[in-house]
RODO-2510 file (C-alpha; in nm, 4 decimals, decimal comma):
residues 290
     n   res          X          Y          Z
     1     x    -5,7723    15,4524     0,9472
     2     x    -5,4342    15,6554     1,0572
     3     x    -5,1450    15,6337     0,9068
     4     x    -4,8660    15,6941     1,1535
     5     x    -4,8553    15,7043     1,5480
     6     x    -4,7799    16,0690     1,4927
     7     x    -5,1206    16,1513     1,3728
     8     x    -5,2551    16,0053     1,7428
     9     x    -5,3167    16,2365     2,0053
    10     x    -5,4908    16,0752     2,2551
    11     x    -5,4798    15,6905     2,3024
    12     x    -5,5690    15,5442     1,9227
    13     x    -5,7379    15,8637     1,8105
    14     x    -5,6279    16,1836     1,5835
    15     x    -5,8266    16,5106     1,6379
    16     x    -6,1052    16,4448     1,4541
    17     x    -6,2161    16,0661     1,5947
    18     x    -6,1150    16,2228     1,9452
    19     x    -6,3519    16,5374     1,8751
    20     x    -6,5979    16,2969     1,7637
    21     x    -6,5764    16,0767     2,0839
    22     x    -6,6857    16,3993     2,3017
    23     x    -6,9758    16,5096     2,1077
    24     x    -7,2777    16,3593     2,1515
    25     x    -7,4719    16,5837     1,8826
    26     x    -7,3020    16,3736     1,6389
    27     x    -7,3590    16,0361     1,7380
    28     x    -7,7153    16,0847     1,8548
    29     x    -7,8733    16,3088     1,5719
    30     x    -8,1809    16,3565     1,7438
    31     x    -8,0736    16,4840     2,0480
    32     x    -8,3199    16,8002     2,0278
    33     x    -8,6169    16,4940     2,0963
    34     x    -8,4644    16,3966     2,4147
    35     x    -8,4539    16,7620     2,5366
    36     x    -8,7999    16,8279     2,4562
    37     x    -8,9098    16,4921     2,6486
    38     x    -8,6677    16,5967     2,9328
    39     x    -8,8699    16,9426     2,9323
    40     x    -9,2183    16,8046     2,8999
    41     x    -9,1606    16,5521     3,1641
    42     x    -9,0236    16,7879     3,4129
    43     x    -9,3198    16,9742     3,3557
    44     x    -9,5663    16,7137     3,4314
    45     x    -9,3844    16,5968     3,7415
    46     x    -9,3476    16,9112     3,8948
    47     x    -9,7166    16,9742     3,8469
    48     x    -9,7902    16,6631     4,0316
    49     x    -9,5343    16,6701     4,2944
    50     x    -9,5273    16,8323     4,6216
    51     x    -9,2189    17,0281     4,6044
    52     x    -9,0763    17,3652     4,7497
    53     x    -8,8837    17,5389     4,4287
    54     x    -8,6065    17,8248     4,3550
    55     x    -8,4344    17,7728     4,7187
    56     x    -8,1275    17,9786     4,7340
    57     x    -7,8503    17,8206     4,8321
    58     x    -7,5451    18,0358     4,7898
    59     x    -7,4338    18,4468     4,6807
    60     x    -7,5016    18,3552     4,3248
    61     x    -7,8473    18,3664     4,1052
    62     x    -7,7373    18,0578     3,9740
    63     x    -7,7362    17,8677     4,2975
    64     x    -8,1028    17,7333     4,3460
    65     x    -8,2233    17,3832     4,4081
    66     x    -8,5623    17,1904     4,4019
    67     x    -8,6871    17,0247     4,6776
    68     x    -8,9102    16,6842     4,5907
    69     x    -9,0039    16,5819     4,9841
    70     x    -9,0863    16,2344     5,0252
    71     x    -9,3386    16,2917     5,2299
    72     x    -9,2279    16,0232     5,5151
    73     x    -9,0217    16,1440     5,8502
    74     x    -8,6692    16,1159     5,8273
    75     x    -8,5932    15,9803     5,4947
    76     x    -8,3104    15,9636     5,2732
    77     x    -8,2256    16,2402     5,0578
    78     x    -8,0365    16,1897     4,6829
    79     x    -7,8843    16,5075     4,5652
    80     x    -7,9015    16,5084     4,1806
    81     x    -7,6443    16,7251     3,9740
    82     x    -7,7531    16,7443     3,5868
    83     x    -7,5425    16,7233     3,2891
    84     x    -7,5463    16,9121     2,9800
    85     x    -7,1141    16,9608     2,8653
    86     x    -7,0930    17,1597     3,1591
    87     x    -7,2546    17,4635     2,9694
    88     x    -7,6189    17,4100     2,9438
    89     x    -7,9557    17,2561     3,1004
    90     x    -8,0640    17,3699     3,4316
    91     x    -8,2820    17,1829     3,7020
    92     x    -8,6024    17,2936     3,5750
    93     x    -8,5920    17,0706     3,2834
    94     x    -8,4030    16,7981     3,5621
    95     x    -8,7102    16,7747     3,7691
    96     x    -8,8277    16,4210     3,6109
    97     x    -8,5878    16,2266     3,7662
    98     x    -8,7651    16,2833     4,1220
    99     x    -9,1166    16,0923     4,0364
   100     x    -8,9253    15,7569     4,0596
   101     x    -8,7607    15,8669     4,3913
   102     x    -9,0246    15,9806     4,5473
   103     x    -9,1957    15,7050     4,4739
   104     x    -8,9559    15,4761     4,6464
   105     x    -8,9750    15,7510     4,9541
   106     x    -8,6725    15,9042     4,9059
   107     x    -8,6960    16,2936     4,8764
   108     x    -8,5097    16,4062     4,5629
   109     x    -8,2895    16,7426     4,5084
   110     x    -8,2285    16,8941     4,2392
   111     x    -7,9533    17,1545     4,2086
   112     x    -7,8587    17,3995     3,9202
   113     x    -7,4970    17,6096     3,9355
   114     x    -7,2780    17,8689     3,7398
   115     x    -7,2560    17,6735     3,4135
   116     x    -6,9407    17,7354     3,1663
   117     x    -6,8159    17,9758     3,0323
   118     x    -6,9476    18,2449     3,3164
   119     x    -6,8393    18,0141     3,5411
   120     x    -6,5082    17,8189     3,5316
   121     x    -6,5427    17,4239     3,6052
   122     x    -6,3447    17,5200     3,9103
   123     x    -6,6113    17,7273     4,0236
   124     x    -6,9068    17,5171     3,9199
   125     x    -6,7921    17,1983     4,1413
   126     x    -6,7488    17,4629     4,4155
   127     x    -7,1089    17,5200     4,3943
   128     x    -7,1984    17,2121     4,3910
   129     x    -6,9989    17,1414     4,7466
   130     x    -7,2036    17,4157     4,8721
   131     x    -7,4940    17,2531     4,7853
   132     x    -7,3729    16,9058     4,8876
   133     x    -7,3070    17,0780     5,2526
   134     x    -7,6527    17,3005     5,2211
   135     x    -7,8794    16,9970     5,1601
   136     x    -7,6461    16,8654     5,4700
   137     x    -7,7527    17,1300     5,7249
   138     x    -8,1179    17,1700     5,6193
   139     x    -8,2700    16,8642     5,5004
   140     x    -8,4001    16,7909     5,7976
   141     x    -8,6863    17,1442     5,7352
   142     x    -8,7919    16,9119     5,4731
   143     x    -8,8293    16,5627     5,6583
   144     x    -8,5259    16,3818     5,5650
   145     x    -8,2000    16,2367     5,7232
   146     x    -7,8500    16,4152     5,7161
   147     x    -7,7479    16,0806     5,8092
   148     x    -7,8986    15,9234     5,4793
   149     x    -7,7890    16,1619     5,2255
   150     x    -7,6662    16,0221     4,8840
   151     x    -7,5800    16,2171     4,5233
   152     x    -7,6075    16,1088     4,1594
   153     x    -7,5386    16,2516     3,8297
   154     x    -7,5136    16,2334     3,4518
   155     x    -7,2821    16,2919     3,1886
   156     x    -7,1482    16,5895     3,2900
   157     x    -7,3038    16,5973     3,6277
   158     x    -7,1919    16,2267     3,6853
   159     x    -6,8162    16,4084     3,6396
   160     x    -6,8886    16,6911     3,8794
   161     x    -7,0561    16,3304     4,1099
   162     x    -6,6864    16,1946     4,1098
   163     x    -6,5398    16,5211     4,2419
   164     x    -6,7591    16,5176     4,5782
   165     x    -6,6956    16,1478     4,5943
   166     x    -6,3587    16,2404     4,6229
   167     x    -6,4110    16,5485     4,7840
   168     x    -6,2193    16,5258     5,1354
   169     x    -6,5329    16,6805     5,3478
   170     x    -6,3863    16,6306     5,7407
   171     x    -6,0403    16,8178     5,6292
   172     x    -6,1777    17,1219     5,3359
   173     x    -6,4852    17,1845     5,4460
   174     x    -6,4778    17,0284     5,8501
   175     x    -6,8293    16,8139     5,7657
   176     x    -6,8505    16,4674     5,8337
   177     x    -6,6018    16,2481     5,6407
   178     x    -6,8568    15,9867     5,5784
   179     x    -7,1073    16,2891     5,4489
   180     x    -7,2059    16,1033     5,1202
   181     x    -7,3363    15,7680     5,1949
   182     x    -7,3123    15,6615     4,8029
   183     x    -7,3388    15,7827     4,4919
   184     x    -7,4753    15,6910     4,1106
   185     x    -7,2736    15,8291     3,8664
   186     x    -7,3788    15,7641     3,4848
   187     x    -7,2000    15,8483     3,1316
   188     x    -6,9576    16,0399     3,3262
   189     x    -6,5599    16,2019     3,2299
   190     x    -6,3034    16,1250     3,5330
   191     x    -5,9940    16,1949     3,3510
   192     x    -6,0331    16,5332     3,2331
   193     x    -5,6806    16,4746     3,0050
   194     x    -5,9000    16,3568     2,6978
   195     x    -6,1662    16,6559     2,7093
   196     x    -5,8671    16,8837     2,7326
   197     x    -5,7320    16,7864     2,4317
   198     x    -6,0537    16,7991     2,2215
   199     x    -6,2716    17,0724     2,0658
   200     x    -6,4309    17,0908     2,4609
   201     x    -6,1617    17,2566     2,5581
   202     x    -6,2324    17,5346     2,3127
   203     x    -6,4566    17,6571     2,6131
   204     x    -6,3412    17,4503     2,9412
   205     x    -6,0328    17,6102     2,8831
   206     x    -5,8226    17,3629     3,1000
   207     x    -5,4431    17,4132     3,1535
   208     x    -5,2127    17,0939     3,3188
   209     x    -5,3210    17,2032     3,7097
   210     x    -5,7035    17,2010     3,6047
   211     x    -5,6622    16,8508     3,4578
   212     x    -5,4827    16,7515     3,7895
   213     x    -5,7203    16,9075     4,0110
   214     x    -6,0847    16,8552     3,8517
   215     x    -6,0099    16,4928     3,7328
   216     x    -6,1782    16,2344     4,0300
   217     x    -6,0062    15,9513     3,9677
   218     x    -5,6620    16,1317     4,0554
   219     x    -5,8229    16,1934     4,3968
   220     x    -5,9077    15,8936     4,5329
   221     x    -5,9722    15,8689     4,9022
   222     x    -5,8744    15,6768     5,1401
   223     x    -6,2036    15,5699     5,1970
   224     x    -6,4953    15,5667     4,9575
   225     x    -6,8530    15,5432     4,9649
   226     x    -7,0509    15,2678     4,7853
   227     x    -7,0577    15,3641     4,4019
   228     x    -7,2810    15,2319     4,1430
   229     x    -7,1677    15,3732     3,7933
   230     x    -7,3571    15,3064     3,4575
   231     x    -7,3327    15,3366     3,0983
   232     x    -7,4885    15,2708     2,7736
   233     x    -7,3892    15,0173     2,5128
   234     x    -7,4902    15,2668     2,2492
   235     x    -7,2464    15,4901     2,3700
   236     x    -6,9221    15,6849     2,3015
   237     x    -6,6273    15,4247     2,3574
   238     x    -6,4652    15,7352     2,5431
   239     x    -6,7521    15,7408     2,7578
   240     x    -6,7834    15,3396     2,8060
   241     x    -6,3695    15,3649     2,8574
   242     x    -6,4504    15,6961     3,1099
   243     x    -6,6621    15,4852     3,3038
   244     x    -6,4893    15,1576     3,2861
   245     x    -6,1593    15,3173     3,3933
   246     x    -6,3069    15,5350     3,7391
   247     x    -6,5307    15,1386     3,8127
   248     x    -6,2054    14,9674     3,8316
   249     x    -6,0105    15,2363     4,0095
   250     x    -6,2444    15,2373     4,2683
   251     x    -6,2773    14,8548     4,2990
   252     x    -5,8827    14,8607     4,3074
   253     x    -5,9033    15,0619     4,6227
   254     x    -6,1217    14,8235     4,7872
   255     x    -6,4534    15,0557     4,7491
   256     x    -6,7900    14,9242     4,6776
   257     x    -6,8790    14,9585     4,3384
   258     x    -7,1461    14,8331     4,1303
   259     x    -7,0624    14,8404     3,7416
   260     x    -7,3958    14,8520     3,5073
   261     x    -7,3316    14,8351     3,0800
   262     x    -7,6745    14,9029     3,0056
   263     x    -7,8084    14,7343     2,6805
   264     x    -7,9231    14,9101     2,3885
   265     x    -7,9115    15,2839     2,5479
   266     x    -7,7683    15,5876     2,4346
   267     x    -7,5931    15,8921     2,6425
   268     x    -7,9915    16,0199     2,6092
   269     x    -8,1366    15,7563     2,7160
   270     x    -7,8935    15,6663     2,9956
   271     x    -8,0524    15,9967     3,1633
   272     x    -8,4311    15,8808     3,0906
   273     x    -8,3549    15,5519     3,3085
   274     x    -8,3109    15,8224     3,6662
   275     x    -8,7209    15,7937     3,6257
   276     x    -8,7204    15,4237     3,5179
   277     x    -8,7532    15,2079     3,8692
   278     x    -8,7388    14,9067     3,6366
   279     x    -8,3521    14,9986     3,5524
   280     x    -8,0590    14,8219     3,7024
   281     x    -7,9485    15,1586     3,8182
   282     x    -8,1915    15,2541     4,0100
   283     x    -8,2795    14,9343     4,1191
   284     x    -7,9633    14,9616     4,2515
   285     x    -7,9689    15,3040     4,3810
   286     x    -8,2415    15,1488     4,6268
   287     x    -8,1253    14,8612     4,7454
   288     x    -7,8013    15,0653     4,8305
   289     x    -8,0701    15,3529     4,9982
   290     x    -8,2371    15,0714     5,1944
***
């Protein structure tokens, strides 16, 4: 319990609780499980898949994507950015997530990018616009619709998800303003304030115009695509508050948004629901899609 408001740094927390809040290692002490299922299921569904792998993208080795095809003429396309802090994971172990897309005929891409520290966040969601706009421009090779192109993301990746929500495509980049028809963002950060002042920062390395500039739900647009956000009960309350915070802010503008606080789950198993068509999310996902 503190003591004194002096030993708070952020909100009700002192270093340590705050620290604590960001880590997911702690709270879920079997974490190395999940990453082994992740692997072994990405595995099996890229064996059984139809899929066109290791497409470059942009100048850098790091910028490849998967290509899941749906298999049906001109179908919607979900561009899926994985988490893992920002520092780790990489879309060959992100590959599981497509079996329930494709299965609902939507072709599924899945991108890696320069992960921290060779990369500063900065950089990474600049990758990720590039492959927002590449996916864009040649999904049609693959049998999909430019016109039907959605993203999602967790935990980190549902972070890097709110910056190309927010991402003003007609005036940067001179793409369609409307490129993103919606989005499902899970366990993500949206306020980057909080990470900056915990152990994270150790390697985000974030100053005061990083915060600004890489936190979403500073930037929101004047008009916003339909959002469905989710989170687990078993949770962080930083990344329940995260969530809860970017749902409202986008409701407050008027947007769409579809707010899921999924029983029983934690930030693991949150992910494992992308290949769970039974899960509000993605049950939502597809009745957005269609």
């Amino acid at each position: 319990m503190l003591k004194s408001d002096e030993m708070k740094i952020w909100l009700n927390y002192n270093q340590e609780e705050l620290d604590y809040n960001y880590n997911q290692r702690e709270l879920v002490t079997n974490w190395e499980e999940y990453l082994h299922y992740f692997d072994a299921e990405s595995k099996r569904v890229r064996a059984k898949l139809n899929s066109q792998l290791d497409i470059s993208y942009g100048p850098s080795k790091d910028q490849t994507l998967d290509v899941f095809p749906a298999g049906s003429s001109a179908s919607p396309v979900v561009v899926y950015i994985h988490g893992g802090a920002w520092t780790r994971t990489h879309k060959d172990t992100n590959s599981f997530q497509a079996e329930a897309f494709v299965d609902a005929g939507v072709t599924f891409v899945s991108v890696h990018f320069g992960l921290v520290p060779n990369v500063t966040l900065g950089e990474q969601v600049a990758h990720n616009r590039t492959a927002i706009e590449w996916a864009w421009r040649n999904c049609r090779d693959f049998g999909s619709d430019p016109d039907r192109l959605y993203v999602a993301g967790h935990s980190s990746g549902g972070h890097i998800v709110g910056m190309m929500i927010t991402t003003d495509w007609e005036k940067e980049h001179g793409l369609p303003a409307n490129l993103i028809k919606g989005a499902l963002a899970c366990s993500g950060m949206y306020d980057l304030e909080a990470p900056r002042r915990s152990y994270r920062n150790e390697y985000l390395h974030l100053d005061d115009e990083a915060v600004e500039l890489l936190s979403p739900i500073r930037h929101l647009p004047d008009h916003g695509c339909p959002l469905i956000i989710g989170y687990g009960e078993n949770e962080h309350e930083e990344f329940r508050r995260q969530s809860q915070e970017f749902a409202a802010a986008w409701r407050a503008q008027e947007f769409e948004c579809q707010e899921f606080d999924l029983p029983d789950l934690n930030h693991f198993e949150v992910s494992q629901q992308f290949n769970n068509p039974d899960s509000p999310i993605l049950q939502a996902m597809f009745a957005l899609i269609r």
